[in-house]
N, C-alpha and C positions, 0 to 999 in steps of 0.2 A: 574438410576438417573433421575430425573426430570429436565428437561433443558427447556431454552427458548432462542430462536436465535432472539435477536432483529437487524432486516437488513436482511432479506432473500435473501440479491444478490446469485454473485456467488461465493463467497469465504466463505459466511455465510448458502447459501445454502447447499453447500458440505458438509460443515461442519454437519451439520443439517442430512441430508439425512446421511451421515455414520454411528452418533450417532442413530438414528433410526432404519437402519438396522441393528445393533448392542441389538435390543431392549428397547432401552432406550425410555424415554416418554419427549418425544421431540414436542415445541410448536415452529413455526415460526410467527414472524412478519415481514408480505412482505405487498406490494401495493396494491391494492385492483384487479386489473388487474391478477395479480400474485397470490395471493392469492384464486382468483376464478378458475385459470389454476391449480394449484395442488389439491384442493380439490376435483375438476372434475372428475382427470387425475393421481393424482398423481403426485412424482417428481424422473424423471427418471435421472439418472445419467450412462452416457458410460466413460470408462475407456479402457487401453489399451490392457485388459486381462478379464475386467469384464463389466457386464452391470446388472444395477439392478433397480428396481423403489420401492418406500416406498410413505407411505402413514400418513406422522405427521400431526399430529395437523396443524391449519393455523388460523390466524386471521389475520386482518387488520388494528388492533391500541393497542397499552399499555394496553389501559383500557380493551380492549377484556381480554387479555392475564391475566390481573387479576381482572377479570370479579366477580370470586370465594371472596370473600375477607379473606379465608382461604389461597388461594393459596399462595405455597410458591416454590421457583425453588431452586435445588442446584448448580446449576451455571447459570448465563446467559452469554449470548456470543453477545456481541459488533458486528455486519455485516455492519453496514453502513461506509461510507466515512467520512473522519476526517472531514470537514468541516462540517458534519452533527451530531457530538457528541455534542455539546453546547445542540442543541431545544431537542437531544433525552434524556440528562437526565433531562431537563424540565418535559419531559413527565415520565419518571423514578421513579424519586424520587417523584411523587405525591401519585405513588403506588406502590412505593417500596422502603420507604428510607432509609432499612439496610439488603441490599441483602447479601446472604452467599456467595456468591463470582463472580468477575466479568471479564471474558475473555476478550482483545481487540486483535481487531485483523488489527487494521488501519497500512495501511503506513505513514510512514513519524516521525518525530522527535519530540517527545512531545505532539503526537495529542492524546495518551490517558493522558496528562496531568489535563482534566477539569475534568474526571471518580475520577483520583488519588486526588483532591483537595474535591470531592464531598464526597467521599466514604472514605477516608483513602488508603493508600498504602497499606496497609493489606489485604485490599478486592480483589486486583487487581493483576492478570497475564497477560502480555504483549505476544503476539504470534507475529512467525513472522512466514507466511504461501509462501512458493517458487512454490508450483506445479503451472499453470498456469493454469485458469478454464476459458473456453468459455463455453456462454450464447447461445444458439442454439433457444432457446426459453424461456417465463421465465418457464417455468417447466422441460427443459431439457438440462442437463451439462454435457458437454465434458473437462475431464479432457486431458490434449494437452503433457503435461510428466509426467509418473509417474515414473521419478527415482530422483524426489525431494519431499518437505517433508513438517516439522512442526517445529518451533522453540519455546519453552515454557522459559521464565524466571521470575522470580519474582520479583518487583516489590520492597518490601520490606525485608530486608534479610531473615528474621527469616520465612517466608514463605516454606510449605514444599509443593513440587509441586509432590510430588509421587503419588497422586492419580489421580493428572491432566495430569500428563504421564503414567500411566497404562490406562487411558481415552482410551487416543487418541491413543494409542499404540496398542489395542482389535480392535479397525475398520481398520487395516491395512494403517492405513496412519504412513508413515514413522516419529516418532516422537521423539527427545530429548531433555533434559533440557541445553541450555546454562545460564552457568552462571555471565556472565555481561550483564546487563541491558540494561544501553547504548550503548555500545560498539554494541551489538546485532540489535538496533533500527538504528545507525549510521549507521551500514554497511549494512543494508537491506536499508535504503536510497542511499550510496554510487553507489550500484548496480541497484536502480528503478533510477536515474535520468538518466543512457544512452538512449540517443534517445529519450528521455519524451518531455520536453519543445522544444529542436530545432523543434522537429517533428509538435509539434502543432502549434506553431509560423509558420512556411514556410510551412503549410497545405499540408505537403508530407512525406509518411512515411523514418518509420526509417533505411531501406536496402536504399530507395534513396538518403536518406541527406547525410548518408555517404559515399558517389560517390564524394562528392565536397568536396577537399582538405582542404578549407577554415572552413568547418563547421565540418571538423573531428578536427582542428587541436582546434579548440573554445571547441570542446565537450572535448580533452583532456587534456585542460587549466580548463574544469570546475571542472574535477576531479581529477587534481592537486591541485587546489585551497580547496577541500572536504578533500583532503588527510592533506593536512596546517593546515588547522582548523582541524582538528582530532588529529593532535597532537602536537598544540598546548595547545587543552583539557585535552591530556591527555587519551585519546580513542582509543586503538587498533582496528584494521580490524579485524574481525574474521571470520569464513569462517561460512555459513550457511546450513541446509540439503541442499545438492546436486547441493550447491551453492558456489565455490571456490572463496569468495572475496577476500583472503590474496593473494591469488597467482595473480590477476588480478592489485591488488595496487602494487606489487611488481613490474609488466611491466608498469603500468603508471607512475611510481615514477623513472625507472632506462628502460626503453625499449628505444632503436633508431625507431625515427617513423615509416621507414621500415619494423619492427616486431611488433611494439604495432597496425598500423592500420589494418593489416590482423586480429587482434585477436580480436580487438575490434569490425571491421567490421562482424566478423563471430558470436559475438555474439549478435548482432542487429538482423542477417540474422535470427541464429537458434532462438533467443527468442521474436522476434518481428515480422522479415521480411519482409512482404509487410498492416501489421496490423497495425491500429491505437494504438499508447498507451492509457492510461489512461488521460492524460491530456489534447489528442487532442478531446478522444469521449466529456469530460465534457463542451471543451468549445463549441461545436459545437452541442450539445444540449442547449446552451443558457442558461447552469443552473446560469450563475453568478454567478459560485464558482468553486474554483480552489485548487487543492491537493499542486500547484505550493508551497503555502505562506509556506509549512508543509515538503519542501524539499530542493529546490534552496533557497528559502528563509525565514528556520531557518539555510542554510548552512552557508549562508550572513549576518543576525544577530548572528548568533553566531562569526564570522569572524570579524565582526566588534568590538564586546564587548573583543573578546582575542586580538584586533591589529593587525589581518592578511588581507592583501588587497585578496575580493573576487568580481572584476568586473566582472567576467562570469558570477558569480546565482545571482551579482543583475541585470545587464544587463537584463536576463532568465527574472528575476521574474518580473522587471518590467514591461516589456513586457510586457508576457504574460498576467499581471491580468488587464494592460491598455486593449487588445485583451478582455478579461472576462466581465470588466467593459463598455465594445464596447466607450471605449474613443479612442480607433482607430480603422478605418476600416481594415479589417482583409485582403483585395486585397495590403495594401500598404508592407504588411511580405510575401504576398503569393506567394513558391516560388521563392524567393528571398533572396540568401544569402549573398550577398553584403549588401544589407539593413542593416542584425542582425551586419554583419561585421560594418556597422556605427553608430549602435547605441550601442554595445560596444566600439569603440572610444571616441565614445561622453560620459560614462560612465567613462570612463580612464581619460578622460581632464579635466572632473568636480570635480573626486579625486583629481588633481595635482593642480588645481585653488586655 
């Protein structure tokens, strides 16, 4: 097949580099930085049994990638960050406004929503990708577990995803179709917001924050409040490759905090540790954008529009994207979990005013 990775991070990379080593004819678009390191170099990819490097295709903008005005890809695959889908089908759809089909593979709740309104639901397979990939350099990936996987689901019903599961299924990435949609996106959200925002907010990872009683018990109120709104929706938990959310909702919904904070803390420990998440690197690069709006708060708009009170993800969000938008100094969170502790009070008072 002929593919193009638009977003060469690391999730889009892997992705890229497996279908490649696979033989497939494989174009990325990465940063210009990036894209002069692979073509160099190559992109090497370590695993925890393998280690390979391939050599795709590279460019540096849309227009490269349909440079051809023949060219045509049979899939493209979505790599960037939800808040960066808006300007990338700007660039898209100028030169390509009816792709044969189109992968997303962002976290968070509705953030392949702008692809699906662009292109038809038709065109569109949602993934939801669990192994964890460290960026070593940008041309070299460390995959950190490989006994998780790939999530494929479809978008619109009548979609038959058998070719896009025989795909991903030939590169040894562990891959199967779930078949609810949301339900799928929901609980790959459910499972990215532990440790996300506290951790960036109080600028200390996620094995420390939950050392302090007060921010474990806030993180377990926040997804209790995710759990509310989900069924109030109407949205089962479902469990994802190598990723057991049902059993994990099951102890935050009915666990004595004695049992649920070991479980929880261990899973900070083994899937984060002493690592930045993703919320804290974005803000802390200054990008002024934040995965936050796409997580804690669609958990919170959704919450709000069913009638369910969600003062932890607005608390979260609001924060946080004040912190993004530097309308607060980041020394006044840092660190400090009394702080978060008051500014969800004052989040709870304003409800009840």
């Amino acid at each position: 097949m002929k593919i193009l990775v638009y977003g060469a991070g690391a999730v889009g990379g892997y992705l890229g580099a497996r279908l490649a080593h696979q033989n497939h004819d494989v174009t990325l678009v990465a940063r210009p930085t990036t894209a002069t390191m692979i073509s160099e170099h190559g992109l090497f990819i370590a695993e925890t049994d393998a280690e390979f490097r391939v050599r795709p295709a590279v460019v540096n903008s849309i227009a490269q990638a349909f440079m051809d005005s023949e060219t045509a890809y049979d899939l493209i695959i979505m790599g960037m960050k939800a808040y960066d889908i808006p300007p990338a089908i700007d660039h898209l759809v100028a030169f390509c406004p009816d792709p044969a089909a189109i992968l997303t593979i962002q976290n968070g709740i509705n953030a392949e929503q702008p692809i699906i309104d662009q292109f038809g639901p038709e065109k569109v397979i949602a993934g939801a990708f669990t192994m964890p990939v460290r960026r070593e350099t940008p041309n070299h990936l460390v995959i950190e577990r490989s006994d998780r996987g790939f999530g494929l689901t479809a978008v619109h019903p009548n979609t038959d995803l058998t070719p896009w599961l025989t795909l991903f299924q030939q590169t040894a990435i562990p891959t199967e179709v779930i078949g609810n949609y949301r339900a799928m996106k929901w609980s790959k959200a459910f499972l990215n917001i532990i440790g996300n925002a506290t951790s960036a907010i109080l600028n200390r990872p996620p094995g420390v924050i939950y050392k302090s009683d007060a921010i474990f018990d806030l993180e377990a109120r926040m997804l209790r409040e995710t759990l509310a709104v989900m069924k109030a929706l109407n949205i089962p938990v479902i469990d994802l490759p190598g990723a057991p959310a049902k059993r994990l909702a099951a102890g935050v919904r009915r666990a004595p905090r004695f049992i649920l904070k070991p479980i929880l803390t261990r899973i900070v420990d083994t899937g984060r540790g002493d690592k930045m998440p993703s919320f804290h690197i974005d803000l802390y690069a200054g990008k002024g954008k934040s995965e936050v709006l796409y997580h804690n708060g669609a958990i919170a708009k959704a919450g709000q529009e069913a009638g369910v009170p969600t003062p932890v993800n607005r608390t979260l969000t609001s924060v946080l994207w004040a912190l993004t938008q530097e309308k607060i100094d980041w020394r006044e969170f840092d660190g400090r979990p009394r702080r978060l502790i008051a500014a969800l009070k004052q989040t709870e008072q304003q409800s009840h005013a």
